[in-house]
N, CA, C and O atoms as CSV, one atom per row, in Angstrom:
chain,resi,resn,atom,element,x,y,z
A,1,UNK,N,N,188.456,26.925,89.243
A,1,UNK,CA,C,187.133,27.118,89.783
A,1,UNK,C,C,186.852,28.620,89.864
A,1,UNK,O,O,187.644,29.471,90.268
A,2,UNK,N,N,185.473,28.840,89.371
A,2,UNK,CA,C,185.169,30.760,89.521
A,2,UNK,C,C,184.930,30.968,90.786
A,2,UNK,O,O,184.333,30.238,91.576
A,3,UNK,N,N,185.614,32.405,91.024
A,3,UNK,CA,C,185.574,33.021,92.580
A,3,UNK,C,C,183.927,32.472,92.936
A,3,UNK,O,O,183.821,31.586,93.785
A,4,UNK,N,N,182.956,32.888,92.427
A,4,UNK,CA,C,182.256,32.564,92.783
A,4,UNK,C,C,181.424,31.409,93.378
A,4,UNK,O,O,180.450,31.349,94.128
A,5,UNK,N,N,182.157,30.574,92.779
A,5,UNK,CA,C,181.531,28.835,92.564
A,5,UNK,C,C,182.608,28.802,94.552
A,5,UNK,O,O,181.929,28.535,95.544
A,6,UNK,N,N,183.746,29.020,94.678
A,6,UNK,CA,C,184.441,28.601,95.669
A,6,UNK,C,C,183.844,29.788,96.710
A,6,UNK,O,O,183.745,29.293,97.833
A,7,UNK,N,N,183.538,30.795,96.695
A,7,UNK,CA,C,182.790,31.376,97.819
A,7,UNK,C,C,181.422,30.981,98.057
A,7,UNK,O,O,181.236,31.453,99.178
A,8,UNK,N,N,180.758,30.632,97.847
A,8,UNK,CA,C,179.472,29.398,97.851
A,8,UNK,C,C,180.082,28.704,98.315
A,8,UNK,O,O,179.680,28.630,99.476
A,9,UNK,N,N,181.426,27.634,98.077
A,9,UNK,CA,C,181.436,26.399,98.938
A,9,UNK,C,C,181.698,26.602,100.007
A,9,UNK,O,O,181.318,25.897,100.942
A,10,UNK,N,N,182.854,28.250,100.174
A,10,UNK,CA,C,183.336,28.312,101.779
A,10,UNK,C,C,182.219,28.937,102.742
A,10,UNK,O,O,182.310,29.164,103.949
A,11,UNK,N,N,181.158,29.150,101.890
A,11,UNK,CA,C,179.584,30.025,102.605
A,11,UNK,C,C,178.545,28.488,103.015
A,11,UNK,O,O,177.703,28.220,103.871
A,12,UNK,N,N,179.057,27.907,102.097
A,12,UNK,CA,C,178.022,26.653,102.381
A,12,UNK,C,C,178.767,26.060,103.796
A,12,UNK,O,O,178.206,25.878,104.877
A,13,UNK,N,N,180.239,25.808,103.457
A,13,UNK,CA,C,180.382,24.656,104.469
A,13,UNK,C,C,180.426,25.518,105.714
A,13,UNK,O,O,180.091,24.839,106.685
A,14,UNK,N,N,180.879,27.459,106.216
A,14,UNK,CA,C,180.689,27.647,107.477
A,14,UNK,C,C,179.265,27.828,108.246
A,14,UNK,O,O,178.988,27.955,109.439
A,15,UNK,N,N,178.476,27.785,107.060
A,15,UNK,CA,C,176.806,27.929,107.853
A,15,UNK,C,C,176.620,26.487,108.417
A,15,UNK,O,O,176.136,26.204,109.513
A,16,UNK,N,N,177.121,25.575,107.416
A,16,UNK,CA,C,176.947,24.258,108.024
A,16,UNK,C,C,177.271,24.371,109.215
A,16,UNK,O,O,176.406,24.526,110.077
A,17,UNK,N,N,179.120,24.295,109.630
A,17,UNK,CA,C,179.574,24.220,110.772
A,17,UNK,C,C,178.805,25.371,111.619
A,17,UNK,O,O,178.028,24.907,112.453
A,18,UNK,N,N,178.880,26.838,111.557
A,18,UNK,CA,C,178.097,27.624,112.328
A,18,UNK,C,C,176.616,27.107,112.945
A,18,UNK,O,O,176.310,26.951,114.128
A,19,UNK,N,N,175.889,26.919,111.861
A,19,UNK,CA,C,173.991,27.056,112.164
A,19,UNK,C,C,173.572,25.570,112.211
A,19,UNK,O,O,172.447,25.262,112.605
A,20,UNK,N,N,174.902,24.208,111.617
A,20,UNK,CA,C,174.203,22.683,111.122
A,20,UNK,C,C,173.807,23.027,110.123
A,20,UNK,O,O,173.642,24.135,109.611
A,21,UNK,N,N,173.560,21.545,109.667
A,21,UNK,CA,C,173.181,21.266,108.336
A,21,UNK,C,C,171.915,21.359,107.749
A,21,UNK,O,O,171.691,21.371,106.539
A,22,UNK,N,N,170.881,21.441,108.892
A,22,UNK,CA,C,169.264,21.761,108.442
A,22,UNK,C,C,169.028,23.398,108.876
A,22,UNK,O,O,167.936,23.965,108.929
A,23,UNK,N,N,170.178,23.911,109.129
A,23,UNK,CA,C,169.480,25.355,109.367
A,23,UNK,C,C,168.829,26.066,108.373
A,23,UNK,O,O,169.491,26.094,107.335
A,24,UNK,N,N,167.695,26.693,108.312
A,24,UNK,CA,C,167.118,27.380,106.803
A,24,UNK,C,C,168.321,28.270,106.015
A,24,UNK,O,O,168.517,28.190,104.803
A,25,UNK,N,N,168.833,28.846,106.631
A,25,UNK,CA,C,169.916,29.649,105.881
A,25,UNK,C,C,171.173,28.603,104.987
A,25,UNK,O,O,171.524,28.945,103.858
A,26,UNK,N,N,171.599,27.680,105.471
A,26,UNK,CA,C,172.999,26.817,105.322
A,26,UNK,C,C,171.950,25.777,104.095
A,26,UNK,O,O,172.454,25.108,103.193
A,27,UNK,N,N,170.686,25.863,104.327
A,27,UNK,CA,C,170.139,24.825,103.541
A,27,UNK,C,C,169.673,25.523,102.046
A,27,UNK,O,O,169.603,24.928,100.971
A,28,UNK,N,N,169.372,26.991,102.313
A,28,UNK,CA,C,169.853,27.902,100.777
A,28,UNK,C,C,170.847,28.007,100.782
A,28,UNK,O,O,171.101,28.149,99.585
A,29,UNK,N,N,171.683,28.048,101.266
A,29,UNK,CA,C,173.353,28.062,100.620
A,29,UNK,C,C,173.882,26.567,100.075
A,29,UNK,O,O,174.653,26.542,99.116
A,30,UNK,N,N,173.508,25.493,100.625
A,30,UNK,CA,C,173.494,24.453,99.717
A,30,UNK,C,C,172.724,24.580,98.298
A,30,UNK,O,O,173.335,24.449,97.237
A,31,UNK,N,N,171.471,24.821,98.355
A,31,UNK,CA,C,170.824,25.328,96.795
A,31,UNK,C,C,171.260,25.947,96.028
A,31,UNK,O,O,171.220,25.511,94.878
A,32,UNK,N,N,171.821,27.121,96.258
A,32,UNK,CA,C,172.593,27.937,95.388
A,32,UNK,C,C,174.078,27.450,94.955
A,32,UNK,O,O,174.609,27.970,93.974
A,33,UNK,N,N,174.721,26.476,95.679
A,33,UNK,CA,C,176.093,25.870,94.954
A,33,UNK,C,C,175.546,24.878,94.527
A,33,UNK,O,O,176.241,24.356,93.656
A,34,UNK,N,N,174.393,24.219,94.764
A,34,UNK,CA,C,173.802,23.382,93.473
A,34,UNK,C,C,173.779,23.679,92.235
A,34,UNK,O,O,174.235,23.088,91.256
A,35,UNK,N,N,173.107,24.822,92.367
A,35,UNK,CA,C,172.302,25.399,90.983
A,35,UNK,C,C,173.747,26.288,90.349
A,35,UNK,O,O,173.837,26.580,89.157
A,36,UNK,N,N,174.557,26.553,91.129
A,36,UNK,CA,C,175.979,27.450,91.044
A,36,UNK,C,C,176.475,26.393,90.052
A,36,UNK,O,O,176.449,26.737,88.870
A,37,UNK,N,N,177.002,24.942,90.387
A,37,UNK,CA,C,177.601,24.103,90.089
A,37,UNK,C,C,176.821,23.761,88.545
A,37,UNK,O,O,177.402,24.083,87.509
A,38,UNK,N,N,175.683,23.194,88.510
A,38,UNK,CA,C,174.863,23.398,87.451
A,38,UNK,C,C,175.448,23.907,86.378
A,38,UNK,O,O,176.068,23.292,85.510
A,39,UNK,N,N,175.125,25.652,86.498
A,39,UNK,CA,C,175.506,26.535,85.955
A,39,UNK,C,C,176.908,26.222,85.300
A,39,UNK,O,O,177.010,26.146,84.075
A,40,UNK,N,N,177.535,26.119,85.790
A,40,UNK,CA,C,179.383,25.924,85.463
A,40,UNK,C,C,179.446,25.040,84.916
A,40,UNK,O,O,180.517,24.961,84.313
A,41,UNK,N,N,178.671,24.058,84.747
A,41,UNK,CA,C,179.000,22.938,84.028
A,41,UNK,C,C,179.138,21.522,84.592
A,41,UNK,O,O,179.109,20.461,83.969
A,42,UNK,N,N,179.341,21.796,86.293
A,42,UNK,CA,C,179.451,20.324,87.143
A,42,UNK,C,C,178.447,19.853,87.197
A,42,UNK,O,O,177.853,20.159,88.230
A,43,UNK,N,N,177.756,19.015,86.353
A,43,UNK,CA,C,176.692,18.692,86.203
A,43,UNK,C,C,176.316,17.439,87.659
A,43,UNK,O,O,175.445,17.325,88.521
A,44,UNK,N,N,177.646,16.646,87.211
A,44,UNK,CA,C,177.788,15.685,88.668
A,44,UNK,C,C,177.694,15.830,90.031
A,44,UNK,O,O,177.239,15.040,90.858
A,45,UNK,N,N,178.403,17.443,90.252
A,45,UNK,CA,C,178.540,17.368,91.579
A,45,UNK,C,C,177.579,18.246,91.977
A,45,UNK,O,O,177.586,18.827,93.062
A,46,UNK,N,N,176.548,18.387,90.917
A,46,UNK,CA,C,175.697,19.331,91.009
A,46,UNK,C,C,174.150,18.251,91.235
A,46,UNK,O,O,172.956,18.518,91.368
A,47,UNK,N,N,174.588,17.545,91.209
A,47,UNK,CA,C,173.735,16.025,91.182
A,47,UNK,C,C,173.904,15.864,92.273
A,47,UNK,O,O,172.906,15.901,92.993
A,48,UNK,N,N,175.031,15.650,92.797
A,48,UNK,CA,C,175.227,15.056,93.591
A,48,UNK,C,C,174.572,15.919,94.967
A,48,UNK,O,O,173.652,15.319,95.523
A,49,UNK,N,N,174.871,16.961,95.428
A,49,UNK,CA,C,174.626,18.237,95.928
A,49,UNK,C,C,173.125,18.474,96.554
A,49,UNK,O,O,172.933,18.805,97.724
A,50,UNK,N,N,171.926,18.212,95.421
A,50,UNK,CA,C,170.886,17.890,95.493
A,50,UNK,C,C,170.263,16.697,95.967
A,50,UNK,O,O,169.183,16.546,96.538
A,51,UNK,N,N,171.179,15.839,95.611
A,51,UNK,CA,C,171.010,14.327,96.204
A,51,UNK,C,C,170.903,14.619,98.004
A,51,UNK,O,O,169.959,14.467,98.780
A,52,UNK,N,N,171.989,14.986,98.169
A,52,UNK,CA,C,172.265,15.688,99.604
A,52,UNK,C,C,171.453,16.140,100.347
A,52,UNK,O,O,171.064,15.774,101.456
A,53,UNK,N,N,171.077,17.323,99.435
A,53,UNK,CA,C,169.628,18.302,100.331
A,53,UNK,C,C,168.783,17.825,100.286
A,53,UNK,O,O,168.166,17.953,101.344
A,54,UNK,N,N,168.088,17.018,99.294
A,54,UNK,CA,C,166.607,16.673,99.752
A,54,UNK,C,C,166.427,15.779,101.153
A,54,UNK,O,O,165.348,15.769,101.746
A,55,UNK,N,N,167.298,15.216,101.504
A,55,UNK,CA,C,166.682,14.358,102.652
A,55,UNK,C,C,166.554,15.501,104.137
A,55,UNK,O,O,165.593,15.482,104.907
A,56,UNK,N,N,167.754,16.430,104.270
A,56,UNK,CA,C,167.636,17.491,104.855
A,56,UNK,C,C,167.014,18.395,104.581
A,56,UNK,O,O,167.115,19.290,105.420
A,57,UNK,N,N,166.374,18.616,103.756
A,57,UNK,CA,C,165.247,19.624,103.670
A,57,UNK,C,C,164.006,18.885,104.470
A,57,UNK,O,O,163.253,19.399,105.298
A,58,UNK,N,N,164.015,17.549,103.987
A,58,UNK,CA,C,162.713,16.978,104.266
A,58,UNK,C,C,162.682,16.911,106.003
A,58,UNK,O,O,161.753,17.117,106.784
A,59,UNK,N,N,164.045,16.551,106.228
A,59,UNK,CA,C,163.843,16.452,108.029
A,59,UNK,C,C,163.779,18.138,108.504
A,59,UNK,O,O,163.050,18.486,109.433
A,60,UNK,N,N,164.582,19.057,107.789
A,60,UNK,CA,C,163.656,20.354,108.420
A,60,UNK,C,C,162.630,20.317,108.661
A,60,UNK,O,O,162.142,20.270,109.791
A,61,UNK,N,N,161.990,20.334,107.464
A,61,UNK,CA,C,160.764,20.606,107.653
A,61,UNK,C,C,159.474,19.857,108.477
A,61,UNK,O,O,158.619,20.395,109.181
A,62,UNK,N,N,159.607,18.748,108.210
A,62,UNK,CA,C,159.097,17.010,109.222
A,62,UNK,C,C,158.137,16.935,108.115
A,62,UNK,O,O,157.626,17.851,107.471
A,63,UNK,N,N,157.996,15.704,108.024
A,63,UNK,CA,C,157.326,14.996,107.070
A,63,UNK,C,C,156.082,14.756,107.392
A,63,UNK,O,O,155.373,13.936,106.808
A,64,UNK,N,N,155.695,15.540,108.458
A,64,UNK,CA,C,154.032,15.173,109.055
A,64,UNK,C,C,153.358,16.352,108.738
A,64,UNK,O,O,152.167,16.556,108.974
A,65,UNK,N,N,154.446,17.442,107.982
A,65,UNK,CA,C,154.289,18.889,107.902
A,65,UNK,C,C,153.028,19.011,106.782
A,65,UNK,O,O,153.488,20.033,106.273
A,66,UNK,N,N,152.162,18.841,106.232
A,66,UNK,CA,C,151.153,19.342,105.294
A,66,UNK,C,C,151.865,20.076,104.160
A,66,UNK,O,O,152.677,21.000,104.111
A,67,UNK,N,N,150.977,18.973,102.886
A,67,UNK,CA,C,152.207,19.257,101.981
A,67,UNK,C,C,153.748,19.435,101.612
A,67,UNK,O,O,154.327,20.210,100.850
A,68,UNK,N,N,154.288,18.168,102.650
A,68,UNK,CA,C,156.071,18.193,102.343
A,68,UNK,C,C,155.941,17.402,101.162
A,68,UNK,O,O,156.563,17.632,100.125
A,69,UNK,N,N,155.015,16.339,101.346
A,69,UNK,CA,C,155.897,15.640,100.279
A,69,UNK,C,C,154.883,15.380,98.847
A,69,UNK,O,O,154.585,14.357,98.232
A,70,UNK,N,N,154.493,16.981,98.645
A,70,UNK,CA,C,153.268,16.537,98.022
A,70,UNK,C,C,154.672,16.874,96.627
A,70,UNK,O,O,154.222,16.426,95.573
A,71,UNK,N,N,155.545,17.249,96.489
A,71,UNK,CA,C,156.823,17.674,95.475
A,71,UNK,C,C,157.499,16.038,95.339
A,71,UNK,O,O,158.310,15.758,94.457
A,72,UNK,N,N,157.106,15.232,96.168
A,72,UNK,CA,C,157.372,13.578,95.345
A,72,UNK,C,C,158.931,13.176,95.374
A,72,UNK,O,O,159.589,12.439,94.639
A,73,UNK,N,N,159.357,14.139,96.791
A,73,UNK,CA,C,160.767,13.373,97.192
A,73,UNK,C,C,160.671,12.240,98.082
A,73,UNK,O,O,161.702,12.139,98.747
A,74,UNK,N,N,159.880,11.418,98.322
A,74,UNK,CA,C,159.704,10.134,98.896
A,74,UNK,C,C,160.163,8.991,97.546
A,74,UNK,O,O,160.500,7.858,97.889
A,75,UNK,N,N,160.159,9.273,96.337
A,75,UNK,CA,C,160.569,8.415,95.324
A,75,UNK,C,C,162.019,8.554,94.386
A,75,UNK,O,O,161.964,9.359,93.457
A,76,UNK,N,N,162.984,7.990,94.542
A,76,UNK,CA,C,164.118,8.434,94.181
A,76,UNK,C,C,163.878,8.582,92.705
A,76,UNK,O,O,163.059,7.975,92.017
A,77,UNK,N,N,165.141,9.924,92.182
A,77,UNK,CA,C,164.999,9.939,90.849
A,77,UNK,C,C,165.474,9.036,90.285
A,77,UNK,O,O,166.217,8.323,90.959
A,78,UNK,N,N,165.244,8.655,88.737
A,78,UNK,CA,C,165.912,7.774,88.150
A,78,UNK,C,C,167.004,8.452,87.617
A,78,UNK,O,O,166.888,9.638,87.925
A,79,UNK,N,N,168.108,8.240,86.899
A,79,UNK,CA,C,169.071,8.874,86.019
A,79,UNK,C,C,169.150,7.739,85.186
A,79,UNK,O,O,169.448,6.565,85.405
A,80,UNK,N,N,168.661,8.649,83.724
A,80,UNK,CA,C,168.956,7.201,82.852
A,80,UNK,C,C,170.264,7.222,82.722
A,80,UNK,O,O,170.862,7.958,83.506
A,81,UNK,N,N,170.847,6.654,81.996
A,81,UNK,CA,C,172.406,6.113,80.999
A,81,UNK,C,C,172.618,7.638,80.537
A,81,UNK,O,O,172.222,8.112,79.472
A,82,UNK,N,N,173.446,8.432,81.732
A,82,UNK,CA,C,173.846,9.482,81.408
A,82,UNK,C,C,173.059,10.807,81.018
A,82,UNK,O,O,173.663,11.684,80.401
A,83,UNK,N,N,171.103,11.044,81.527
A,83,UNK,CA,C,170.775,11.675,81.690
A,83,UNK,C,C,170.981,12.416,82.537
A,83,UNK,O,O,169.907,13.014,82.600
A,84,UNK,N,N,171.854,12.996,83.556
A,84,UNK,CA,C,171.820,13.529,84.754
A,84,UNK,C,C,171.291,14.984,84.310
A,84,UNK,O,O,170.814,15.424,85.356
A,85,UNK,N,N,171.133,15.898,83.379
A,85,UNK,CA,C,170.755,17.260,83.165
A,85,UNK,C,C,168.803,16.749,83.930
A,85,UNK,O,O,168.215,16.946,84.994
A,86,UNK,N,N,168.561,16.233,82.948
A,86,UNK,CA,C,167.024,15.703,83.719
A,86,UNK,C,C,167.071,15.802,84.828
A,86,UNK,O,O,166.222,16.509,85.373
A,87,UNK,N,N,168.203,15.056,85.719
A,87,UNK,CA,C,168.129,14.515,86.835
A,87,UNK,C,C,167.886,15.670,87.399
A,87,UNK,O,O,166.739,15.914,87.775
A,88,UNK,N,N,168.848,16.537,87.556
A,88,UNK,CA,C,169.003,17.951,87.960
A,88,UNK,C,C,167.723,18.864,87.908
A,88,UNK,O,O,167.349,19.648,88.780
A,89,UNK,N,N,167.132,18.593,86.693
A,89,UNK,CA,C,165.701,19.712,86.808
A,89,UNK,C,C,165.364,19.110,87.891
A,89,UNK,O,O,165.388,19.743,88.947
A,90,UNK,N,N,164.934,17.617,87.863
A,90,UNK,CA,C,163.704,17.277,88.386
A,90,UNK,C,C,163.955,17.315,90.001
A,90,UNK,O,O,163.059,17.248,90.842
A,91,UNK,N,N,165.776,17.472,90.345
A,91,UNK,CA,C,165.890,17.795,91.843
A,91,UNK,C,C,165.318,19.424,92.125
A,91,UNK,O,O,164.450,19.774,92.925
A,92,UNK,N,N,166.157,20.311,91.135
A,92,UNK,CA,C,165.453,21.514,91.049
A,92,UNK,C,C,164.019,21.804,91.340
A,92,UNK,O,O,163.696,22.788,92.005
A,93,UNK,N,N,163.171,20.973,90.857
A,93,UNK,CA,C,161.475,20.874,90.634
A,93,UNK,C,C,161.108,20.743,91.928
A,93,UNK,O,O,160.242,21.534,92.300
A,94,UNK,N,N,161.663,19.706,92.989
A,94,UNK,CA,C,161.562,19.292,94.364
A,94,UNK,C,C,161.930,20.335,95.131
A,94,UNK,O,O,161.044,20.796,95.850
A,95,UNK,N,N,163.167,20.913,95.183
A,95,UNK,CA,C,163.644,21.854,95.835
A,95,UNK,C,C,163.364,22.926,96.443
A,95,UNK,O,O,163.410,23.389,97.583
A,96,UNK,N,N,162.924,23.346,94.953
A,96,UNK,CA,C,162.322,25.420,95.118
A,96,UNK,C,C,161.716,25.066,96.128
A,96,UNK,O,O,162.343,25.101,97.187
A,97,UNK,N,N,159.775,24.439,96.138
A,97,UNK,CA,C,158.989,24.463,96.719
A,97,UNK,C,C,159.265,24.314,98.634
A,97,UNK,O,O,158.702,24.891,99.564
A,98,UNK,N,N,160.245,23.401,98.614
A,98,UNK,CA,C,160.780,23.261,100.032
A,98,UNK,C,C,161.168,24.188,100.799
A,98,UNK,O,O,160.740,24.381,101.937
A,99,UNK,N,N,162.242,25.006,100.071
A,99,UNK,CA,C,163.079,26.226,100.286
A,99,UNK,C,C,162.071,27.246,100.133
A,99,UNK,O,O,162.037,27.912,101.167
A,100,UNK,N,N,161.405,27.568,99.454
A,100,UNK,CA,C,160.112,28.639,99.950
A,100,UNK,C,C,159.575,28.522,101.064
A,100,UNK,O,O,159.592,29.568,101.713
A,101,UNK,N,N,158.779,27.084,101.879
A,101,UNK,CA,C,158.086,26.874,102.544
A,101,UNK,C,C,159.241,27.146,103.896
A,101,UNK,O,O,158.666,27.337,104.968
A,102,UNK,N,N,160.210,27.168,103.933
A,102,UNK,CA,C,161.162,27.701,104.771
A,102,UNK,C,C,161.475,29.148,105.213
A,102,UNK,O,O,161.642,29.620,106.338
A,103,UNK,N,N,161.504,29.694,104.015
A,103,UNK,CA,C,161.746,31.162,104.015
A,103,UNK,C,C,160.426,31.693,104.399
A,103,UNK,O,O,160.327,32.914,104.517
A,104,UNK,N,N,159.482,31.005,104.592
A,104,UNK,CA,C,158.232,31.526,105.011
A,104,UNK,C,C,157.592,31.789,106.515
A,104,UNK,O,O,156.741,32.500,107.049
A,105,UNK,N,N,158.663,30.634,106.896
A,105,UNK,CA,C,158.578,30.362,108.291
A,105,UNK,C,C,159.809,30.957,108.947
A,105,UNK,O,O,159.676,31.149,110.156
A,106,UNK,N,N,161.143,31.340,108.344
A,106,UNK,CA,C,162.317,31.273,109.204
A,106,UNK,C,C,162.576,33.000,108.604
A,106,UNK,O,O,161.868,33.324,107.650
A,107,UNK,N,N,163.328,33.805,109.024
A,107,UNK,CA,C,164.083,35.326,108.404
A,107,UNK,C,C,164.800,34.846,107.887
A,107,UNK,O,O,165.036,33.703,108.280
A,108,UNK,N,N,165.542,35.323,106.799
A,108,UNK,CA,C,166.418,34.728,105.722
A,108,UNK,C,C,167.894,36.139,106.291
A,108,UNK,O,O,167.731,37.339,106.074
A,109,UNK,N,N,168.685,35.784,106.723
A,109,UNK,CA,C,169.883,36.870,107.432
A,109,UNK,C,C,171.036,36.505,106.300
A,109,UNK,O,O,171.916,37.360,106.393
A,110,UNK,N,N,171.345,35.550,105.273
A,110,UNK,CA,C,172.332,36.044,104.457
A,110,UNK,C,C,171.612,36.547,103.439
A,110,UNK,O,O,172.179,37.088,102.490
């Protein structure tokens, strides 16, 4: 595993334990070992990862929030027969917009 890919996971999992799992900061550090994982080639666990955050992004933010769910994470993705690269944009596609609307509202300290 690249130094990098494993300092993301040990950055992801102490913001978790430090700040929880919906804190704005711990919830970009999940994004970035998404998109980290991606990158490297774990396409799966990079799937998987995203699978993860969207429901915690969505309870950050509350779903009564104006425009949460206008990005269409109320409908699960499909993955065809071994499309998961798709899968991945289209978590990507959901994501950004969330994680902006965060950083907009919260100071970003890492």
């Amino acid at each position: 595993m690249p130094e990098s890919l494993s300092k993301l996971e040990r950055t992801a999992a102490e913001l978790t334990q430090i700040r929880g799992p919906r804190h704005p900061e711990t919830l970009l550090s999940r994004a970035q070992l998404a998109s980290a994982r991606r990158q490297a080639g774990d396409l799966e666990a990079s799937l998987s990862d995203y699978e993860e955050l969207l429901p915690d992004l969505l309870r950050a933010l509350g779903r009564e929030r104006p425009g949460t769910l206008d990005v269409g994470t109320t409908r699960p993705i499909e993955v065809e027969s071994g499309d998961t690269r798709a899968a991945i944009v289209e978590y990507e596609k959901r994501v950004r917009p969330l994680l902006d609307r965060l950083r907009a509202t919260y100071s970003r300290l890492i």
